[in-house]
C-alpha positions, 0 to 999 in steps of 0.5 A, a space after each residue: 274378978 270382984 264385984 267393983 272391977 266387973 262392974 267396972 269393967 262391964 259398964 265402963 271398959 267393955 264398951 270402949 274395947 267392943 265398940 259398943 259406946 255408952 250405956 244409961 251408966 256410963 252416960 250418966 258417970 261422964 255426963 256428971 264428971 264434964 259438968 262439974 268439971 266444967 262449973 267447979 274448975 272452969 268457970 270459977 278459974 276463968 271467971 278469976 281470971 278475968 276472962 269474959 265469956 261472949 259470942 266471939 270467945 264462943 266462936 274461938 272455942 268451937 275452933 278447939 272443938 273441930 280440933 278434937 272432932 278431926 283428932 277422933 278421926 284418927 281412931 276411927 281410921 284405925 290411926 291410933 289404938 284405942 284402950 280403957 285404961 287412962 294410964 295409956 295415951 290410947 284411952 284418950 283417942 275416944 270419948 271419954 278420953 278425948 274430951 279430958 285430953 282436948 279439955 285440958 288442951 284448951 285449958 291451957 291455950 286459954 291461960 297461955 292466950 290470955 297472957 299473951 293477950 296482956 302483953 301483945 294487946 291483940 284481943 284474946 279472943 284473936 289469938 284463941 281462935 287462930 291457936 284452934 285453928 292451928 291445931 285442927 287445921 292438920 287434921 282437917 286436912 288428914 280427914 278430907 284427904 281420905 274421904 270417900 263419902 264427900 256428898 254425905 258430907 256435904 250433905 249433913 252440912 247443907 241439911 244443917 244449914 237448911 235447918 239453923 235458917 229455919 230456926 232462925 226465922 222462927 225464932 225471930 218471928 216468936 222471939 225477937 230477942 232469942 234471934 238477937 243473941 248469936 249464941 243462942 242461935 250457935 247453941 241451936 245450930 250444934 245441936 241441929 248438926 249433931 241430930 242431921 249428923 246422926 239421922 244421916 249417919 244411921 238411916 242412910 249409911 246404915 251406921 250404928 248409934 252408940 247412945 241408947 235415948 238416941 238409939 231408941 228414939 231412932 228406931 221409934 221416929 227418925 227424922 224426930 231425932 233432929 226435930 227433939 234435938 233442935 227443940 230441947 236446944 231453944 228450950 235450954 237457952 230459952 230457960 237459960 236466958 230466963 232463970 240466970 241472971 249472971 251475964 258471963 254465967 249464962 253465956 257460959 253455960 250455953 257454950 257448954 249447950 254449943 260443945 255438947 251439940 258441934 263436939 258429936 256432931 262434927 265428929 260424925 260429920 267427918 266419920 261420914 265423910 270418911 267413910 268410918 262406922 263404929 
């Protein structure tokens, strides 16, 4: 094996075949890839097309994001295989495979919505959410039916809603107009879902975390993880609303700010709630 197919190997194929998940390398390649995706082919597309980022087509995306999170589900169950070679369905059962199949699903209903949109004249943001709904709505179901940590479940999702009232409170006692825009508060609750999710996950289940920040920082100051979490959100959209003066651009980027917090936190959510560890 050469030098390029064992770094290859080492960095990007071994952790998905033993479970150990990401490392800086790995972390850094994917993170690259999903935002130049996401700001060199999505939004140019979108944006031609005519399509208006706002608070409720957030909402209809983060309907496709509880798809993806309970389709990942199915791995952990062992339902699906999993495989690091992208000419197999497998290598898109787990990340990073999962978020370019689930990425170009919702790609493609949002081109397919949009039309029918035109032609029915149903808000487009209608017709997307309930198209999300329907393709998470099975399973959802499959995740709950095997549940065996419904209290942890229930828990994570109590503890975050604890939390984005917190959040919202003060940020409308500091700033009136960060509390005003619904999104802005979205964008945080992902993230405090995400960090509640992990922090209950590792220091009450003993599950392992896969990212090596997070990891370090967990081993350091647990409960910190969702306190940074949380704060380095109202300080993104902070900047955000600040520095980007184009509406549909900043509206744009927070929804990337409110995937990356719901798409891990959910799928955490529901690998507590079934009772899964990788």
């Amino acid at each position: 094996m050469g030098f390029v197919e064992e770094f290859v190997f080492q960095n990007y194929c071994r952790p998905i075949l033993d479970y150990s998940g990401y490392n800086f390398i790995n972390t850094l390649t994917y993170g690259a890839i999903l935002l130049a995706v996401a700001f060199f082919v999505f939004l140019p597309v979108l944006r031609k097309l005519g399509i208006k980022f706002d608070y409720r087509f957030a909402l209809a995306v983060l309907a496709f994001v509880l798809f993806g999170s309970t389709f990942r589900i199915l791995e952990d169950l062992k339902v699906l295989p999993r495989s690091c070679s992208p000419l197999e369905f497998s290598f898109y059962t787990i990340s990073p495979g999962v978020y370019i199949l689930i990425g170009l699903i919702t790609f493609a209903v949002v081109l397919a919505t949009r039309w029918l949109s035109k032609k029915s004249g149903i808000a487009h943001y209608k017709i997307l959410g309930a198209s999300g709904l329907i393709f998470a709505a099975p399973f959802v179901y499959f995740s709950i039916i095997n549940f065996k940590n419904p209290l942890f479940f229930f828990l994570i999702i109590a503890l975050t809603l604890i939390l984005a009232i917190i959040a919202f409170f003060a940020a409308r006692h500091f700033k009136k107009e960060f509390a005003a825009d619904n999104l802005n508060l979205i964008a945080v609750a992902g993230q405090a879902l995400d960090g509640t999710a992990t922090f209950v996950a590792t220091q009450l289940l003993s599950c392992g975390e896969q990212h090596p920040v997070s990891n370090a920082i967990l081993g350091f100051f647990p409960i910190g993880f969702i306190l940074i979490k949380i704060a380095l959100a109202f300080l993104i959209v902070y900047y955000i609303d600040k520095e980007v003066m184009d509406a549909n651009t900043r509206v744009f980027l927070k929804i990337v700010i409110m995937v990356l917090g719901f798409a891990p936190g959910l799928r955490d959510t529901f690998t507590v709630g079934v009772g899964t560890c990788n």
